[in-house]
FIMARKOL-821363 format. One record per residue (C-alpha): z negated, x, y. Coordinates in steps of 0.5 Angstrom, whole numbers. Layout:
BEGIN
REC/pz/px/py
REC/Z/X/Y .
...
***
This chain:
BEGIN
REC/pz/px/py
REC/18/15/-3 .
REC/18/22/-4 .
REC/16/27/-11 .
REC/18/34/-12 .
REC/20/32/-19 .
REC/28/31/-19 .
REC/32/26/-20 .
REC/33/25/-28 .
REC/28/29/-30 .
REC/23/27/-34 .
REC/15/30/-31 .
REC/10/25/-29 .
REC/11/25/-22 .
REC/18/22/-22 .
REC/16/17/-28 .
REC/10/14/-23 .
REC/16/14/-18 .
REC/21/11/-22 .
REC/16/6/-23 .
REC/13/4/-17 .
REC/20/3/-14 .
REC/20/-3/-20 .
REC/14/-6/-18 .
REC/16/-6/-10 .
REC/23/-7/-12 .
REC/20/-14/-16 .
REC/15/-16/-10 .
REC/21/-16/-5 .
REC/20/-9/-1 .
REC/26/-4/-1 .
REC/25/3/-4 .
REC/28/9/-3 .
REC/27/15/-8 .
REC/27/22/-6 .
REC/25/30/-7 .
REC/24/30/1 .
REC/24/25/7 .
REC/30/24/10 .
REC/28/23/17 .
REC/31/16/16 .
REC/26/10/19 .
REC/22/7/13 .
REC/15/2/15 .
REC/12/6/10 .
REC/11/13/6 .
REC/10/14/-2 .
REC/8/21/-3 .
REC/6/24/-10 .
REC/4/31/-9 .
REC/0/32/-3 .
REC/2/40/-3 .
REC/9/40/-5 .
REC/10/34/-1 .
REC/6/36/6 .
REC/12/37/10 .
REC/14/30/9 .
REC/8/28/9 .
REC/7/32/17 .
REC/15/30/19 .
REC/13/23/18 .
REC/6/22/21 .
REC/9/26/27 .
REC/16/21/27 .
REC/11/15/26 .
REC/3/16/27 .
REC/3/9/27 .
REC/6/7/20 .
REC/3/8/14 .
REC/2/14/8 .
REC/1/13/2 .
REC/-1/19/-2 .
REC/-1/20/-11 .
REC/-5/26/-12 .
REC/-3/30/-17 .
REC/-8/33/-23 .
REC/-5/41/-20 .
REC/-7/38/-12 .
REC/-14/37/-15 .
REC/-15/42/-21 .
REC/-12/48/-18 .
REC/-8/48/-11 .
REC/-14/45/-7 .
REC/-18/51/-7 .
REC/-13/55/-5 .
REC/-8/52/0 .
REC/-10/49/6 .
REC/-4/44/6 .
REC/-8/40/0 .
REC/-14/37/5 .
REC/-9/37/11 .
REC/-5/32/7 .
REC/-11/28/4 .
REC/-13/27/12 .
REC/-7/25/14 .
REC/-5/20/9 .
REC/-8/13/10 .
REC/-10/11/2 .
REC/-11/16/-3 .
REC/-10/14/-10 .
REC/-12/18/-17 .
REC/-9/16/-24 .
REC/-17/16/-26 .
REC/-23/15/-24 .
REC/-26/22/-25 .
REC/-21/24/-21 .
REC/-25/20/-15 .
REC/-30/26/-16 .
REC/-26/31/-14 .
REC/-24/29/-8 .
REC/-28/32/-1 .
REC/-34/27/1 .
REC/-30/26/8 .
REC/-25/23/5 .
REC/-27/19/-2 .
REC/-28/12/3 .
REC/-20/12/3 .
REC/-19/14/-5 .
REC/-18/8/-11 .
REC/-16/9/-18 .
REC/-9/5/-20 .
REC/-8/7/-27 .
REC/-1/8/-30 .
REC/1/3/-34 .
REC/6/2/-39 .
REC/11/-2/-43 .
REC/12/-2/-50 .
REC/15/-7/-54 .
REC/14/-4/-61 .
REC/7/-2/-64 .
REC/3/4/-68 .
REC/7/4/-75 .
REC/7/10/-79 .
REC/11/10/-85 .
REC/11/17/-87 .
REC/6/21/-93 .
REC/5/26/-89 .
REC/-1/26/-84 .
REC/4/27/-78 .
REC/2/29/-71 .
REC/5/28/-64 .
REC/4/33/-57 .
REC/8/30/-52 .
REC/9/36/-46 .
REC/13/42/-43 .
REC/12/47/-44 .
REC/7/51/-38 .
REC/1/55/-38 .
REC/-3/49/-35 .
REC/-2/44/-41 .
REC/-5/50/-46 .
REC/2/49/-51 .
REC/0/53/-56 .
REC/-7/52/-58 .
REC/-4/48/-64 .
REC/-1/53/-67 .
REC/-7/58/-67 .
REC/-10/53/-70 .
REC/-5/50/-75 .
REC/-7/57/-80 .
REC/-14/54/-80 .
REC/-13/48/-84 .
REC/-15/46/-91 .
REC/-9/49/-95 .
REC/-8/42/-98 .
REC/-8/38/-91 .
REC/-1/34/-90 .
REC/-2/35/-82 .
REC/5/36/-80 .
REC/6/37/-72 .
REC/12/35/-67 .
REC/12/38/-61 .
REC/16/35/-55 .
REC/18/38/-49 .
REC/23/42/-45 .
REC/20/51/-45 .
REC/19/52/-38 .
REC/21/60/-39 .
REC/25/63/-42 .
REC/17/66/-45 .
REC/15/59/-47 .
REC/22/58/-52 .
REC/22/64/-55 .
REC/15/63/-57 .
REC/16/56/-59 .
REC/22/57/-64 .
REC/18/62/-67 .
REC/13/58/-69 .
REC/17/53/-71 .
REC/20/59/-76 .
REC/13/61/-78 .
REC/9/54/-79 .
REC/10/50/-85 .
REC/6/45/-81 .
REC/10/45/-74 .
REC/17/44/-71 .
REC/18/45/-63 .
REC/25/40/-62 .
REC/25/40/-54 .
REC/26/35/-49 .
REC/28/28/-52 .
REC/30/21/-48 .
REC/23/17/-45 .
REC/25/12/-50 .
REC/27/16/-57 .
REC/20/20/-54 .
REC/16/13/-55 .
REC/19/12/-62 .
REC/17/19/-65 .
REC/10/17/-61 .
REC/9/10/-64 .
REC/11/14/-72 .
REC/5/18/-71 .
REC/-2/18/-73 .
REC/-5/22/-68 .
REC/-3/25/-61 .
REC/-6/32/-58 .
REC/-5/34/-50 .
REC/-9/40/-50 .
REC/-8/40/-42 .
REC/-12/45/-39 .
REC/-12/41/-33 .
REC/-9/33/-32 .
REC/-8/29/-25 .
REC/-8/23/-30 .
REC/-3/24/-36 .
REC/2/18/-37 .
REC/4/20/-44 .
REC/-4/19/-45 .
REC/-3/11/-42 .
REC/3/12/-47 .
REC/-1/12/-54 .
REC/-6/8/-51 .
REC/-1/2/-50 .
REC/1/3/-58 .
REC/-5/4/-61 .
REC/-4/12/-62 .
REC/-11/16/-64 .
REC/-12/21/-58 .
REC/-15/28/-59 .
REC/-16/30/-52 .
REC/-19/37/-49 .
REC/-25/37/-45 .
REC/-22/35/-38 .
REC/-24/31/-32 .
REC/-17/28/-33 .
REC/-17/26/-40 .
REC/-25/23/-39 .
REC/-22/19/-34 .
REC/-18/15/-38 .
REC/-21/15/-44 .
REC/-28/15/-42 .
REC/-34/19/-42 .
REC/-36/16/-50 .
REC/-29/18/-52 .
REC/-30/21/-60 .
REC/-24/26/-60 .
REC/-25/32/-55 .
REC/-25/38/-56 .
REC/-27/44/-52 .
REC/-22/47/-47 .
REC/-17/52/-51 .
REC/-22/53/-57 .
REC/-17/51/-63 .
REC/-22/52/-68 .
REC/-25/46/-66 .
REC/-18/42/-65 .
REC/-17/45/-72 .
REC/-24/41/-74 .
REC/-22/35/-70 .
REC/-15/35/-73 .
REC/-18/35/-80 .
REC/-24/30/-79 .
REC/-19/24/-77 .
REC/-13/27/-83 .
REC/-20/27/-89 .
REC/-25/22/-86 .
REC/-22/14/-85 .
REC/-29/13/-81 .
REC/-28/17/-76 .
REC/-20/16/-75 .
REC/-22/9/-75 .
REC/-27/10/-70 .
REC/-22/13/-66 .
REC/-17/7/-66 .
REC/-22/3/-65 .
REC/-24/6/-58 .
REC/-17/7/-56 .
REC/-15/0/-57 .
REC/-21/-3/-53 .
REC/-18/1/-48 .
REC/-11/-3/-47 .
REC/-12/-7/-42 .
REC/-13/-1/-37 .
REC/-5/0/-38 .
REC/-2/-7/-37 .
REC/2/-7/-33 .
REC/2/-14/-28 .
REC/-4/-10/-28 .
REC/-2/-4/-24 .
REC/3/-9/-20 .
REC/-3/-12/-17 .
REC/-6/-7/-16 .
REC/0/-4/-12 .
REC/1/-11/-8 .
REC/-6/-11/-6 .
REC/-5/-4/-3 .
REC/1/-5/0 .
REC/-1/-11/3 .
REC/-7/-9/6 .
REC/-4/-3/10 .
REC/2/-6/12 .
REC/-2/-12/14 .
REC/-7/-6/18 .
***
């Protein structure tokens, strides 16, 4: 299996990786993780990233035509490298089975190619639960800090909160630039309402999202964000950008959207779900009946119906 993600860090591609190694390991295949194919023999190819993993992808189709690619397409493949690098679609051809982290994804992907494409979402496994104990109205967003997932549309709209509002935000990710961090702790000077505190650990990430009573992912575009499968699992309300990969996890219905980068519209969303327990309640409804979408025995069984398949062909 290869990511560009490297090892030890914290973006989704080696999250998805990590876990799909657990589920193969636990149906008895042998699995190897790294940034590129080694060269060494395998009788199958993971790969996440069809443009950052194209030349391991082309290296083992030219080694071994006859075995099979896997191909985890991300939501920069769909969203943005497609349409200006031609290495995206070369990979999707290549590849034996196309997979997407959401079904709106699907839509995305060229016509020629949709018959070898299946949505397998991201689970996750949590043992503990939504339990907010704060007075305060505190709200989480989970991301590093890039242009892609609009980091600070937030802090444009925390000033245009009621002046009575308990909203209080935590926001947790590493600043991809030297811009991103400077820019981050002087919001954190300058906010009452907001504290950037970097990156923490997976597991104390899911503790600070489990005591909170709304997530925001303001991504401009997403492959299927696993911090959203993450809320999911433990009951956490999620106000979402208007986006094919927020919709394809949490459905076209789904009552907490707020157009892309419009922070006047996040900042009412917010305030509804804070001052009108109908709407929070709504909400909670919504993402709890969405649950059974991030189990993971059934991403397992997903995975083994998949790898079953092509090693069988």
């Amino acid at each position: 299996m290869v990511t560009p993600a490297p090892q030890g860090s914290l973006h989704g591609n080696r999250i998805t990786a990590l876990r799909w190694q657990n589920f193969l390991e636990k149906l008895g295949y042998a699995v190897v993780v790294t940034e590129f194919w080694s060269g060494e023999g395998a009788s199958m190819l993971i790969a996440l990233h069809a443009y950052r993993s194209h030349a391991s992808i082309m290296a083992f189709h030219e080694h071994h035509p006859d075995r099979s690619i896997i191909l985890v397409l991300t939501g920069t493949d769909l969203y943005r490298d497609m349409a200006v690098h031609d290495e995206v679609v070369r990979s999707m051809e290549i590849a034996d089975q196309l997979i997407v982290l959401q079904s709106s994804a699907l839509d995305s992907i060229p016509a020629h190619l949709r018959h070898k494409a299946r949505v397998i979402y991201q689970s996750v496994q949590v043992d503990a639960s939504n339990t907010v104990t704060s007075t305060d109205f505190p709200v989480i967003i989970i991301g590093h800090l890039r242009e892609e997932k609009d980091p600070f549309c937030i802090t444009r709209c925390l000033p245009l909160m009621p002046l009575d509002s308990k909203i209080k935000v935590l926001h947790l990710g590493m600043a991809m630039n030297q811009q991103m961090e400077l820019t981050a702790e002087e919001y954190s000077e300058t906010l009452e309402r907001y504290q950037w505190i970097g990156e923490l650990s997976h597991v104390d990430t899911l503790k600070a999202l489990s005591q909170s009573r709304l997530m925001v992912i303001s991504s401009r575009m997403e492959g299927g964000a696993h911090v959203v499968s993450e809320a999911i699992a433990l009951g956490v309300p999620v106000i979402a950008s208007d986006i094919p990969g927020n919709r394809g996890l949490l459905g076209d219905d789904y009552l907490g959207y707020y157009p892309v980068g419009n922070e006047v519209e996040l900042a009412s969303l917010l305030s509804r779900a804070e001052t009108m327990p109908d709407f929070y309640s709504a909400l909670k409804k919504q993402i709890d009946t969405l649950k059974d979408l991030v189990s993971p025995d059934r991403e397992m069984q997903s995975i083994q119906e998949l790898t079953t398949q092509l090693l069988k062909d």
